[in-house]
Every structure is written in C-alpha cells, then in structure tokens.
C-alpha positions as CSV (number, residue, x, y, z in Angstrom):
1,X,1.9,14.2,-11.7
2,X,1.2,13.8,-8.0
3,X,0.5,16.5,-5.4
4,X,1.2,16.4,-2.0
5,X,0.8,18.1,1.2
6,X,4.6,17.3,3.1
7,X,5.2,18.0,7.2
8,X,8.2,18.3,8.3
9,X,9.1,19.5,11.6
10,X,6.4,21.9,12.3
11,X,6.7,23.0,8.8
12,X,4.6,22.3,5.4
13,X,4.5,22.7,1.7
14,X,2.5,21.7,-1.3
15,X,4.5,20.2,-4.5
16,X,3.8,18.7,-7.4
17,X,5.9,15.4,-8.6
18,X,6.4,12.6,-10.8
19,X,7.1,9.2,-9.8
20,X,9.0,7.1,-12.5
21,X,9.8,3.9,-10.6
22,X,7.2,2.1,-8.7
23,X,8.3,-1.0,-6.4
24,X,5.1,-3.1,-5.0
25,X,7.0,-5.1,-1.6
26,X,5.2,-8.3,-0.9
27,X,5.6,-10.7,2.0
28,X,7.4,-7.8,4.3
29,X,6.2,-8.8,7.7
30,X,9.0,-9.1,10.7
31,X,7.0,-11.7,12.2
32,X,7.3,-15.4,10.2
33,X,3.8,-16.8,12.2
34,X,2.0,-13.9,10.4
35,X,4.1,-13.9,6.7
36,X,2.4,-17.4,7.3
37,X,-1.2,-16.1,8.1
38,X,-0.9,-13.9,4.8
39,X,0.0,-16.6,3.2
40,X,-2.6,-18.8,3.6
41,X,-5.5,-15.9,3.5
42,X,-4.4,-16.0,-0.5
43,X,-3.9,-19.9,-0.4
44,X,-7.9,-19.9,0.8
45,X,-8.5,-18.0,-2.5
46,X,-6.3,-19.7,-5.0
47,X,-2.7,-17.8,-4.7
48,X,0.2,-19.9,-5.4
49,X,2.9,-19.2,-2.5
50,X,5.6,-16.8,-3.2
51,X,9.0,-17.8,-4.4
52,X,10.8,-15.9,-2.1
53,X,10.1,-13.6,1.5
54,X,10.3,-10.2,0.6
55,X,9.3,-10.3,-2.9
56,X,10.1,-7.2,-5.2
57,X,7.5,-6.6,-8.1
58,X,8.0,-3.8,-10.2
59,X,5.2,-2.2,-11.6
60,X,4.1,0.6,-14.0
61,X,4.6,4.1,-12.3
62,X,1.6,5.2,-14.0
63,X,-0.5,3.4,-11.7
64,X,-0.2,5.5,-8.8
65,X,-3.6,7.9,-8.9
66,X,-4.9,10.1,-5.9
67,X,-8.7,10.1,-7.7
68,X,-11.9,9.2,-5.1
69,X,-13.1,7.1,-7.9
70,X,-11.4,3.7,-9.3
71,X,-12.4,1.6,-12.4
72,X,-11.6,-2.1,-12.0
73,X,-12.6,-5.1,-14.3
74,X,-15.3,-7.6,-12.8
75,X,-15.5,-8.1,-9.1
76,X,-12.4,-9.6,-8.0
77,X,-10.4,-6.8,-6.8
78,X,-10.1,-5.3,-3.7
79,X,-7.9,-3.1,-1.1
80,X,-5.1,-3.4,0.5
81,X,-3.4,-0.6,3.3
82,X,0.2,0.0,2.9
83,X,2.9,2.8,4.0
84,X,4.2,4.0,0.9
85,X,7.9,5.3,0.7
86,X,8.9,8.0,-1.7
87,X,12.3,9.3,-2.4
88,X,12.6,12.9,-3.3
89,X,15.4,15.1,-3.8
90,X,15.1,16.4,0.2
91,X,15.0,12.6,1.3
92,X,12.8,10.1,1.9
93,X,8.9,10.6,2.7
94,X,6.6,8.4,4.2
95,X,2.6,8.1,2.6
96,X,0.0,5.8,2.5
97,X,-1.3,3.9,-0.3
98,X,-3.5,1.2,-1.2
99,X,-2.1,-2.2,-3.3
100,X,-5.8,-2.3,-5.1
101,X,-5.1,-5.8,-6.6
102,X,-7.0,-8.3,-8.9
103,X,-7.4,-11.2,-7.2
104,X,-8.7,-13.6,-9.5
105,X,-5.0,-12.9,-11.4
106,X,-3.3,-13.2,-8.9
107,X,-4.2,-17.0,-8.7
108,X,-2.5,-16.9,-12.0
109,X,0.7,-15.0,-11.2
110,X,1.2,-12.1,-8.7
111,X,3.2,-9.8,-10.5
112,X,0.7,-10.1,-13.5
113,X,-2.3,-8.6,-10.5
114,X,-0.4,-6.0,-9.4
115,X,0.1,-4.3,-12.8
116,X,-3.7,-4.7,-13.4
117,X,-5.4,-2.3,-11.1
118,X,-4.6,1.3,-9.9
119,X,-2.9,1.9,-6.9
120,X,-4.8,4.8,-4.8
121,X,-2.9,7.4,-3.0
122,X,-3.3,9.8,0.2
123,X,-2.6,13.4,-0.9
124,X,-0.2,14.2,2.6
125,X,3.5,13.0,3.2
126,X,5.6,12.9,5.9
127,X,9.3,13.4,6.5
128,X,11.0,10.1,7.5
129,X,13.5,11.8,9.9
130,X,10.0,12.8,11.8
131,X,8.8,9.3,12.6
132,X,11.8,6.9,11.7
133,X,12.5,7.0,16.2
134,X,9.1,6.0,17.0
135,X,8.3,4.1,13.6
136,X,6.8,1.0,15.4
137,X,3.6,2.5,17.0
138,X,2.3,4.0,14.2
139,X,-1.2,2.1,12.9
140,X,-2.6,1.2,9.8
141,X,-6.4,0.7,9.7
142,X,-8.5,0.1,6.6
143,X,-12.4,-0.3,6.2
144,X,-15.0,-1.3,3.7
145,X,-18.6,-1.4,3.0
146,X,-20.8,-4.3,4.2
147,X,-25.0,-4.1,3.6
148,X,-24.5,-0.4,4.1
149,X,-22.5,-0.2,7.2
150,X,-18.3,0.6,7.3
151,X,-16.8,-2.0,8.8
152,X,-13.1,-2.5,10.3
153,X,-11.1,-4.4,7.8
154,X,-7.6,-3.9,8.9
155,X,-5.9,-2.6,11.5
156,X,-2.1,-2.9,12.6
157,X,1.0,-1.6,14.0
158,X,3.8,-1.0,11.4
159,X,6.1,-2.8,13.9
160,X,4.2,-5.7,12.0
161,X,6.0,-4.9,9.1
162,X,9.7,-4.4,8.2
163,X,10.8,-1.1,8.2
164,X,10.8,0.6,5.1
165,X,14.8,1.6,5.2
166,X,15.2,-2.4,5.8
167,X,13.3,-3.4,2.9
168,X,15.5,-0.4,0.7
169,X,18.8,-2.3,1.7
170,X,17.4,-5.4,0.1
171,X,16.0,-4.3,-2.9
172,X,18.5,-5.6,-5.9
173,X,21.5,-3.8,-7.3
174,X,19.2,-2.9,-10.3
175,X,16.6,-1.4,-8.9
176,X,18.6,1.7,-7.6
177,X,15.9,4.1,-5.1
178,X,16.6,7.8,-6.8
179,X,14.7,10.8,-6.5
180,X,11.2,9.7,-8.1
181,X,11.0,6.7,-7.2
182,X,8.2,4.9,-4.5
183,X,7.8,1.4,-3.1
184,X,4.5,0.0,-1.1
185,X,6.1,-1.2,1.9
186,X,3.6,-4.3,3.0
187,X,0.3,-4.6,4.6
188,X,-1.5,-6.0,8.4
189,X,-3.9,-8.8,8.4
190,X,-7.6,-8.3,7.1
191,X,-10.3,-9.5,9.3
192,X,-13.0,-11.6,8.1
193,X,-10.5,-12.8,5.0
194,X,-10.1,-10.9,1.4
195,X,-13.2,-10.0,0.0
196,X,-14.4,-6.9,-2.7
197,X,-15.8,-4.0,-1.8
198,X,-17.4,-1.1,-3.6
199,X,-15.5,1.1,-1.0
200,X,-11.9,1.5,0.4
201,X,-11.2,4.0,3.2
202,X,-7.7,3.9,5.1
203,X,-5.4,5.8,7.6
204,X,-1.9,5.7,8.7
205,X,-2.1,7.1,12.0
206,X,0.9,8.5,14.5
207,X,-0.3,8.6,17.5
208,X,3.3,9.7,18.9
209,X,2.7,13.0,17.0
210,X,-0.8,12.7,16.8
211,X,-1.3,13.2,13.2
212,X,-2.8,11.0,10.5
213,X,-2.8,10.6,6.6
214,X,-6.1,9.0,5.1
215,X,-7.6,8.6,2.0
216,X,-10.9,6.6,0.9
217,X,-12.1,5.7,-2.9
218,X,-15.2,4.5,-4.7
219,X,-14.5,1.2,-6.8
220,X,-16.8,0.9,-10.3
221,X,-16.7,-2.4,-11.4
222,X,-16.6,-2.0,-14.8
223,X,-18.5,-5.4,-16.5
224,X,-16.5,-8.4,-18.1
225,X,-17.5,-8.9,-21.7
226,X,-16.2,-12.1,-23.9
C-alpha cells in the first residue's frame, strides 16, 4: 500500500492505495534529435537500441516503494526522474518517481533491468485537470552525490516528453489503464552521462502554480557473491 498527499484545486487529502498494474514508458520523448541522445547515452554503456519508440514494459507492481532507503545488487544501478501517472477512481493523478534501473542488465535486455530494482516514489500527487493546460513548463530536476558534494544530474521541461494522456492512447488494447494502475511516463537527459550514485534526490516542479513534489533516497549496494 501507498500513501499519498493529493491537491486538487485548493483542496487536499491523505489516502492510502494499492497499485496492481505498473507500466515503465521508455523512449517517450517529443523530440527525435533527443530519443536519439538517450539512445546513445545507453549505446556508450552497452544497451542494445530499442525495438520500437515508445516502448511499453510491464513490470511488477510490487516495485513501487516510498522508503528513503533502497537495496540494490552490486554497483550498476542508478536513478532516473520520471512523472508518474496514476489512475484512481476520481481520475488521473500526476507524481513523481524514479526508474532505479540495473544497468549492467540492461545490456542484456531492458525489460529484464526494469523488473530488477525498486522504483522509489514521492509521497504527494496531483490532480491532472490542475496542470494538464500548462503541462509543458513544468521541470524535472534530479541530483546525486559526487566526492561529497550534490551535484545537478537532470533537469528538463516535460514539454521534452510526451504527454502522459498521449502515451495512454498508445498503450496496447491489453493493457487496459483502470483504477490502480500507474505508468512512469519518460525521463530528460542526464549531464555528465549515467553513472551510480549512493544518493538520488528529485523534484517535479510547477512553477505555474508554484508547487513542487520531491523525494530523495539512500542506495545500499548490497555485495555480489558467486
């Protein structure tokens, strides 16, 4: 079970829900020049182009955690900002998530990373209806640690991205969007390329509204035995 803060309008609740389909959207840019720059900062380190732009992977539900801490396997993995879309039974909800992927996997097959590492969550939601009108100047901004400092890692506008009700009216005939379900909606380019980090702080800010969700974790790498 999840909670979250919601804001809609100028009003707010807390609830408490479970999310039983979870939809990881790769390659979701607008803009084919920087689909192409994503593509190539994973070509540097060993990931096989995809098959098709967007690509839908479906992963375990379960992975979705709003913990500060993260246990991941070896020191491959690392962050990755993303609006997060959740349809409940008042509509759909906009979030903020992090695709925490393995990326010594993913040179062996994407949808096989995805499913290996948790996928942190921000604790605060916001109605679409709110900021579908001005979707396009809202930023996403992640940093990591570097010899002790924070350092900018990403930072974008959404308009980057598709919009997340564009991605929904491509998603397959199978994969029906119902009450409980979510989908990471794509990510900005990093700066510096991919790399780990034993920290992961991000925002989704609206400057229209002036409001922001954030959310940082730890990351324990847990050692690889044979």
């Amino acid at each position: 079970m999840l909670k979250f803060s919601r804001i809609r309008d100028s009003r707010s609740d807390v609830i408490w829900t479970e999310i039983d389909q979870l939809v990881v959207a790769g390659w979701a840019g607008r803009d084919s020049a920087a689909i192409e720059h994503h593509i190539q900062e994973l070509e540097a380190i060993g990931v096989p182009r995809p098959s098709s732009v967007p690509v839908y992977y479906r992963v375990g539900s379960t992975l979705l955690c709003q913990s500060e801490h993260v246990d991941v396997l070896g020191t491959d993995t690392s962050g990755e900002v993303e609006p997060l879309l959740v349809a409940l039974a008042d509509g759909l909800w906009i979030g903020l998530a992090s695709d925490h992927t393995d990326r010594k996997a993913e040179t062996i097959g994407i949808a096989l990373s995805k499913q290996l590492c948790i996928k942190p969550v921000a604790r605060e939601l916001w109605h679409w209806d709110d900021v579908k009108s001005h979707w396009d100047e809202v930023i996403l901004r992640a940093w990591i640690e570097e010899d002790g400092q924070q350092v900018l890692y990403q930072e974008g506008n959404v308009s980057l991205l598709r919009t997340p009700t564009d991605l929904l009216s491509e998603l397959s005939n199978t994969t029906r969007f119902i009450p409980g379900s979510a989908m990471l909606c794509g990510t900005v380019p990093v700066h510096g390329g991919i790399r780990p980090s034993a920290f992961f702080a991000m925002e989704l800010d609206d400057p229209v509204l002036g409001r922001t969700i954030s959310h940082s974790y730890k990351v324990n790498q847990l050692p690889v035995v044979s």
